[in-house]
C-alpha positions as CSV (number, residue, x, y, z in Angstrom):
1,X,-16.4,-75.9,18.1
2,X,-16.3,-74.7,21.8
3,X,-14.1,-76.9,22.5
4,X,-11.3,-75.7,19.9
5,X,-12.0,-72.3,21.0
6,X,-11.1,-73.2,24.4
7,X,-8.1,-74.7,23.1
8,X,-6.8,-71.8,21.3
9,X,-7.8,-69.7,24.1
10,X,-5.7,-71.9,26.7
11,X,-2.8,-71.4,24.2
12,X,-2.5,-67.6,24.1
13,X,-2.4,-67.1,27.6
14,X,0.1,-69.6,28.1
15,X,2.1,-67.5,25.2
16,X,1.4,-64.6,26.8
17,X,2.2,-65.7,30.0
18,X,5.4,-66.8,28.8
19,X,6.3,-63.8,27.3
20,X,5.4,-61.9,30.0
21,X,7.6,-63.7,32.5
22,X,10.4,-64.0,30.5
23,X,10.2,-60.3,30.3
24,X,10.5,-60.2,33.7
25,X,13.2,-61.9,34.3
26,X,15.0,-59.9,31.5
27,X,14.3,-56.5,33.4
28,X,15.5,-58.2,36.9
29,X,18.6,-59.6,35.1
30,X,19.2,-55.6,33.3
31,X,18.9,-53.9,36.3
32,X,21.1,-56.4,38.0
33,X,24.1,-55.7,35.6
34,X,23.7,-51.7,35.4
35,X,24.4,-51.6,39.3
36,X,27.0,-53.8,39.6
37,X,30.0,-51.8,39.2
38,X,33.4,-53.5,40.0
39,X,36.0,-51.4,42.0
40,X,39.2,-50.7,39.9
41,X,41.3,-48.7,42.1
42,X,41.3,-47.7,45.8
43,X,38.5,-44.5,45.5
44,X,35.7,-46.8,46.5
45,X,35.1,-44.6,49.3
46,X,35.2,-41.1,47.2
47,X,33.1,-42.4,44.6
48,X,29.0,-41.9,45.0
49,X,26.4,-43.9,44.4
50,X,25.5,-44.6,40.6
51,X,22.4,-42.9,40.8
52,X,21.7,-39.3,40.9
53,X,19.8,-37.4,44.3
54,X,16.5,-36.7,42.0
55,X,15.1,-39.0,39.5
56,X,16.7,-38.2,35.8
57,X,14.1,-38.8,32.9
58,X,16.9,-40.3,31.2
59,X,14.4,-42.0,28.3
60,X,13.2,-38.8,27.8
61,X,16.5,-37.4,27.8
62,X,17.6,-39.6,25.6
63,X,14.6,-39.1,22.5
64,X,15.1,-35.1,23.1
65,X,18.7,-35.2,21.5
66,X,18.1,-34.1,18.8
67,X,16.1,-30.9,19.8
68,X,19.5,-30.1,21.9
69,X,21.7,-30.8,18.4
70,X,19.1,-28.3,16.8
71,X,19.5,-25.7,19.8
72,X,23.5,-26.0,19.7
73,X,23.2,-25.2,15.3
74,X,20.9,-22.4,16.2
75,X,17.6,-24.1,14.5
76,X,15.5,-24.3,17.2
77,X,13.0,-21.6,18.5
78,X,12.2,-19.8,21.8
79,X,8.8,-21.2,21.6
80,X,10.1,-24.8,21.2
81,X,12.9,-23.5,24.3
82,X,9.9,-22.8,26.8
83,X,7.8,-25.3,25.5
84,X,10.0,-28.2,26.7
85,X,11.6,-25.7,30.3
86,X,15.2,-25.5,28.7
87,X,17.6,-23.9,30.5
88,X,21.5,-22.6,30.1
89,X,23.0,-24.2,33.2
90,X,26.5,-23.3,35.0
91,X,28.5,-26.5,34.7
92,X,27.9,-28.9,38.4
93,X,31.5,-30.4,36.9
94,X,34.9,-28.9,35.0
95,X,37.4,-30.7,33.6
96,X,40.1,-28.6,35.0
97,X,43.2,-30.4,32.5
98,X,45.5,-31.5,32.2
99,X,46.3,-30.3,28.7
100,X,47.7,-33.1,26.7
101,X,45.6,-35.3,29.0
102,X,42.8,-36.7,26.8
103,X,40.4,-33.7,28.0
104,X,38.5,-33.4,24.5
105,X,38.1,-37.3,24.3
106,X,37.2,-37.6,27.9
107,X,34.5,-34.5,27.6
108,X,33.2,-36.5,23.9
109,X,33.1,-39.7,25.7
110,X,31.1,-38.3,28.9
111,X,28.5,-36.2,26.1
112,X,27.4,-40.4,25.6
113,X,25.2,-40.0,28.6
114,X,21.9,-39.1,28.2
115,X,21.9,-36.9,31.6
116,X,24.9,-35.1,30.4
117,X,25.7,-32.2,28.1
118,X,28.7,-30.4,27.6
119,X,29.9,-27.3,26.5
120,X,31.6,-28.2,23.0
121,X,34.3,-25.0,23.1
122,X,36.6,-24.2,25.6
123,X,35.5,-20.8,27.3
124,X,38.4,-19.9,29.2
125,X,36.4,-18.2,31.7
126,X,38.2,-18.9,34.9
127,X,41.7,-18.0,33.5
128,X,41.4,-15.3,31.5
129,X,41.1,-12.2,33.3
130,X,39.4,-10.5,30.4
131,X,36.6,-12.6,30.0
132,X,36.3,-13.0,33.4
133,X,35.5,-9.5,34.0
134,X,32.7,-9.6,31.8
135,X,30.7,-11.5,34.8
136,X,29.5,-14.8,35.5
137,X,25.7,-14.2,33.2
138,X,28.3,-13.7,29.8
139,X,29.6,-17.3,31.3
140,X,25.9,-18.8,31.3
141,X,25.1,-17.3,28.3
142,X,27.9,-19.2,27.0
143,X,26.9,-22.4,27.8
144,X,24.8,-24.6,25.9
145,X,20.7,-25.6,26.6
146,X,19.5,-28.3,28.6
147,X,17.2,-29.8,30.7
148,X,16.8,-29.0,34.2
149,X,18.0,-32.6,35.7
150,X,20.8,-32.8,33.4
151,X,24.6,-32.0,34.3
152,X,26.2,-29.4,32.2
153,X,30.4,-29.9,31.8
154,X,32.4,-27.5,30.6
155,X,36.8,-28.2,30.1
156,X,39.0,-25.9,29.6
157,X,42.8,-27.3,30.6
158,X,44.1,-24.1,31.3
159,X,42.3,-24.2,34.6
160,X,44.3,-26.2,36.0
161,X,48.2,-24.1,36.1
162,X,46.2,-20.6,36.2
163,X,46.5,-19.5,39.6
164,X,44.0,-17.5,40.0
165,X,41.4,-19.9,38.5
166,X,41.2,-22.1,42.2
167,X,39.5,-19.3,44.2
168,X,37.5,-18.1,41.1
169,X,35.8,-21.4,40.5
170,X,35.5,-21.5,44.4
171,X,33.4,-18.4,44.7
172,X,31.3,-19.7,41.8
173,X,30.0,-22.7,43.5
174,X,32.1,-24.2,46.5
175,X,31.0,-27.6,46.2
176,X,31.6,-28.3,42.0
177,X,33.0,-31.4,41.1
178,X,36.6,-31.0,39.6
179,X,37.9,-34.1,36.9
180,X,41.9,-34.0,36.2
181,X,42.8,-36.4,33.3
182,X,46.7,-37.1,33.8
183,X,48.8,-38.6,31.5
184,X,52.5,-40.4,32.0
185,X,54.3,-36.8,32.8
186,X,57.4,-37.5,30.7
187,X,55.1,-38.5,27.5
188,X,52.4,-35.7,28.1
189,X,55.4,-33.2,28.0
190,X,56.7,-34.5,24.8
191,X,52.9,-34.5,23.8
192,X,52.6,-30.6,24.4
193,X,55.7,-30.3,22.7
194,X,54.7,-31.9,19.9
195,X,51.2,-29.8,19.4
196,X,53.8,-26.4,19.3
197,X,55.9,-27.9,16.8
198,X,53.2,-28.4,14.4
199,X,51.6,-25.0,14.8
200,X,55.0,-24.1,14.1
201,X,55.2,-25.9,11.0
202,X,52.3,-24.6,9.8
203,X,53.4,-21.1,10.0
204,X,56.6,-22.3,8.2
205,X,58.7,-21.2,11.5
206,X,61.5,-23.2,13.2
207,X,61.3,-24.9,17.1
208,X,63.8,-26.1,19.3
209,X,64.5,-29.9,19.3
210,X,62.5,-30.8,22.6
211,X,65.6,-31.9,24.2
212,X,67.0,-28.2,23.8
213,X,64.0,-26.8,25.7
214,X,63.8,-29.3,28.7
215,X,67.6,-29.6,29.4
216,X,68.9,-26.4,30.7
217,X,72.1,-25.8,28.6
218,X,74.0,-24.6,32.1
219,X,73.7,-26.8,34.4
220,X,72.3,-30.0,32.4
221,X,69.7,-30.1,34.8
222,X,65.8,-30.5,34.1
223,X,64.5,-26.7,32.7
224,X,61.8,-26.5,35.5
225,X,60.9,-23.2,33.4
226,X,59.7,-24.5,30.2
227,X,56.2,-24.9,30.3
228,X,55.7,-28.2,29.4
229,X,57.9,-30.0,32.0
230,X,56.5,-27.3,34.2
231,X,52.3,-28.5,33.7
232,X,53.4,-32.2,34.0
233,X,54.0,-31.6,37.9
234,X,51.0,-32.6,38.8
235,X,51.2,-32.1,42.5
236,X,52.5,-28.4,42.5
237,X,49.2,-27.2,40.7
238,X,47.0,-29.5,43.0
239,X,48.3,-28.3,46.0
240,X,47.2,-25.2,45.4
241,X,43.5,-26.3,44.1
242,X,43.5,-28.0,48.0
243,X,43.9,-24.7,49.4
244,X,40.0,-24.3,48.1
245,X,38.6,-27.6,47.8
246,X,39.0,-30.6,50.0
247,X,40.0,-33.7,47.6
248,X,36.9,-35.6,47.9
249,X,35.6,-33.0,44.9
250,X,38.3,-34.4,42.7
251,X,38.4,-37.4,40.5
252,X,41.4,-38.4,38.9
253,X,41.4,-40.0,35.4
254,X,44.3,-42.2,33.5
255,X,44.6,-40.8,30.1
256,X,46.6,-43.6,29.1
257,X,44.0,-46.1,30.0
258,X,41.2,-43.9,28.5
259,X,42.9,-44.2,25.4
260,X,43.3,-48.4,25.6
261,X,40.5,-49.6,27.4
262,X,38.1,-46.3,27.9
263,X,34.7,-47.9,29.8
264,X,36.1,-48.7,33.1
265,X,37.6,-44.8,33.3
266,X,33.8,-43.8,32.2
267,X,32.1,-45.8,34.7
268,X,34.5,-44.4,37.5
269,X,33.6,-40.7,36.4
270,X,30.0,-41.9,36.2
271,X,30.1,-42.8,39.8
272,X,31.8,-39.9,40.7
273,X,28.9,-37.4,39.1
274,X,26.1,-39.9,41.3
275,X,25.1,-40.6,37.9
276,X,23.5,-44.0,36.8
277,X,25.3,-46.4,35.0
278,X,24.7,-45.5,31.1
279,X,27.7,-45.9,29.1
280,X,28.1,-49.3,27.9
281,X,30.5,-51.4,25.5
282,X,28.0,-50.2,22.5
283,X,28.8,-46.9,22.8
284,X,32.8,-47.5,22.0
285,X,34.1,-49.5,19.3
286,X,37.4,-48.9,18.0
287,X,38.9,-47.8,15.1
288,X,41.7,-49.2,13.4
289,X,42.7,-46.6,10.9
290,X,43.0,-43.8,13.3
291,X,43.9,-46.3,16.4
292,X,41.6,-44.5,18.7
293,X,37.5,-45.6,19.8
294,X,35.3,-44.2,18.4
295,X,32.0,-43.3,19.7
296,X,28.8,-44.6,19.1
297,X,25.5,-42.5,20.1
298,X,23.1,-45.2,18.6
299,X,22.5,-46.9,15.6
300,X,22.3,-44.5,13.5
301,X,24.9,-41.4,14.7
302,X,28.7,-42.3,15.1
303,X,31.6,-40.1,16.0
304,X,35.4,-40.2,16.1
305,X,37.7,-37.3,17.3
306,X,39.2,-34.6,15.2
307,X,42.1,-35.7,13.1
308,X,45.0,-33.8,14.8
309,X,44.3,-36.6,18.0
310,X,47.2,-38.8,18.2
311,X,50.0,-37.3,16.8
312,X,53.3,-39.1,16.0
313,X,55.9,-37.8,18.7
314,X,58.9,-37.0,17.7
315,X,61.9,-39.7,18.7
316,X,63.8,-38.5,21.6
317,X,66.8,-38.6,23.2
318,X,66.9,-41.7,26.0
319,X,69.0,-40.1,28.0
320,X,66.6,-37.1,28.1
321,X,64.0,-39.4,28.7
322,X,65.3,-41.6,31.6
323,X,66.4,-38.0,33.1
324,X,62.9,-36.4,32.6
325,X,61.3,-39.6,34.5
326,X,63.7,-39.4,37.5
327,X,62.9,-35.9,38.2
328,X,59.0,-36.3,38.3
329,X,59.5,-39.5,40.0
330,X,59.0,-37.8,43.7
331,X,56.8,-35.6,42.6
332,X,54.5,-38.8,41.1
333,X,54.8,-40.4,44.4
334,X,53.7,-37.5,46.2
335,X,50.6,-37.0,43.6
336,X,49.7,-40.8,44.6
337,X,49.4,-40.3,48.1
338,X,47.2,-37.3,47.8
339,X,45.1,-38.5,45.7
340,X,44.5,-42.3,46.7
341,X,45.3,-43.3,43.0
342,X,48.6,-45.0,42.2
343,X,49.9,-45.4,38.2
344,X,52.7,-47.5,37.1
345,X,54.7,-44.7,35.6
346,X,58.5,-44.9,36.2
């Protein structure tokens, strides 16, 4: 009878010494993979490293969700507020544009990390002369609760062509971290174009073909005075963001591969905040009916973006087109060198 009991004894601890290595190795192997980011484009030396300065309780983080979705509906109570130290932040980062950029989707991809929280409407502070006068407590006030390690981001595209906004931001907090999402300029022109059209239509109104408003009528040149050929010169409007901020406190994002292949972008802005490594494959799945990812918070809570994303632009003239690409063409090259980031646009 000893004897069996000895037996059975013997083969628990070998189970549980099993278990316990293999468990090991797992963790080893998990860590591993979370820190091994690949470079994709020449900003290794830019880009932080993936963890933040202070430890982020990113487990805890990650279970307190859903007392932050409660806070942003209004449900929760001061009581519960103090109870677990939460605070209304000023945003570390902006996403500064550019409009027709992917700044919603990038700003709802980024809200996947637990240390993260953003502020869900645009408040317009910086470029609005209005509401900046009301001071920079009405701007914390505005934006939403969290916890003390996390990062609080806050987009609002009109930043980025506002001329005053640079210096405003500046005197705010001089070392923020600014994100520009840029798009091919030509088809983020004919993307803003197409966002008026159908506000337009929905007030029964009539618009100008797109060709009409980008091709000055005179002189057949490129109408550097419509907006929307205007904001797609990238370089003009960072030039004068440099005047205030050297360009290691920017990061710039491809839209066009944020919509196609989404993680690598995140994992760049990741690494760009100093934060750890979160976002994974799981997060992102995409959807077929509305050809877009989707996003994935965990099991249970999914998420895709609004309807009005991914509009069908309207066909255009070739000849517009090819003259459209030729006059941002220099003005591509130059945003290139400045930035360290190089796209195969024509």
């Amino acid at each position: 009878m000893l004897f069996k009991q000895q037996a059975l004894l013997s083969q628990k601890l070998f189970v549980l010494g099993s278990l316990a290595i293999g468990s090991l190795l797992y963790l080893v192997a998990r860590v591993g993979s979370l820190n091994r980011i690949q470079p994709i484009c020449p900003l290794e030396s830019r880009l932080g490293p993936p963890h933040l300065p202070e430890q982020i309780p990113l487990r805890t983080l990650q279970y307190k969700r859903g007392l932050l979705h409660e806070l942003r509906k209004g449900n929760a109570t001061k009581e519960q507020i103090r109870l677990h130290n939460l605070v209304q932040q000023l945003p570390r980062a902006l996403i500064i544009g550019v409009r027709k950029g992917g700044t919603r989707a990038l700003l709802e991809m980024l809200n996947l990390h637990p240390a993260v929280v953003k502020a869900s409407q645009e408040i317009h502070f910086f470029d609005n002369d209005q509401n900046y006068a009301r001071g920079i407590d009405w701007y914390r006030e505005k934006m939403p609760f969290s916890f003390p390690h996390q990062i609080t981001i806050e987009k609002s595209p009109a930043y980025f062509i506002t001329e005053e906004v640079p210096e405003r931001i500046f005197k705010m907090n001089s070392s923020i971290k600014l994100l520009i999402i840029v798009r091919e300029p030509t088809t983020r022109a004919v993307s803003d174009y197409t966002q008026v059209l159908e506000g337009k239509e929905r007030k029964n109104k009539t618009y100008h073909k797109f060709e009409k408003l980008a091709i000055d009528g005179n002189t057949c040149e490129v109408n550097t005075k419509y907006k929307a050929v205007r904001t797609s010169i990238y370089t003009k409007h960072l030039e004068r963001w440099l005047k205030y901020f050297p360009v290691e406190q920017f990061h710039i994002v491809d839209g066009d591969r944020l919509i196609t292949d989404p993680l690598p972008e995140l994992q760049l802005v990741e690494r760009f905040l100093n934060l750890p490594s979160r976002i994974s494959q799981f997060n992102l799945y995409f959807n077929a009916t509305r050809g877009f990812y989707c996003l994935r918070f965990n099991i249970v809570f999914n998420k895709c973006l609004a309807g009005s994303k991914g509009r069908i632009h309207p066909e255009v003239d070739p000849t517009v087109v090819a003259k459209l690409r030729n006059f941002f063409h220099p003005f591509n090259q130059k945003f290139y060198q400045i930035t360290g980031r190089t796209f195969s646009w024509p």
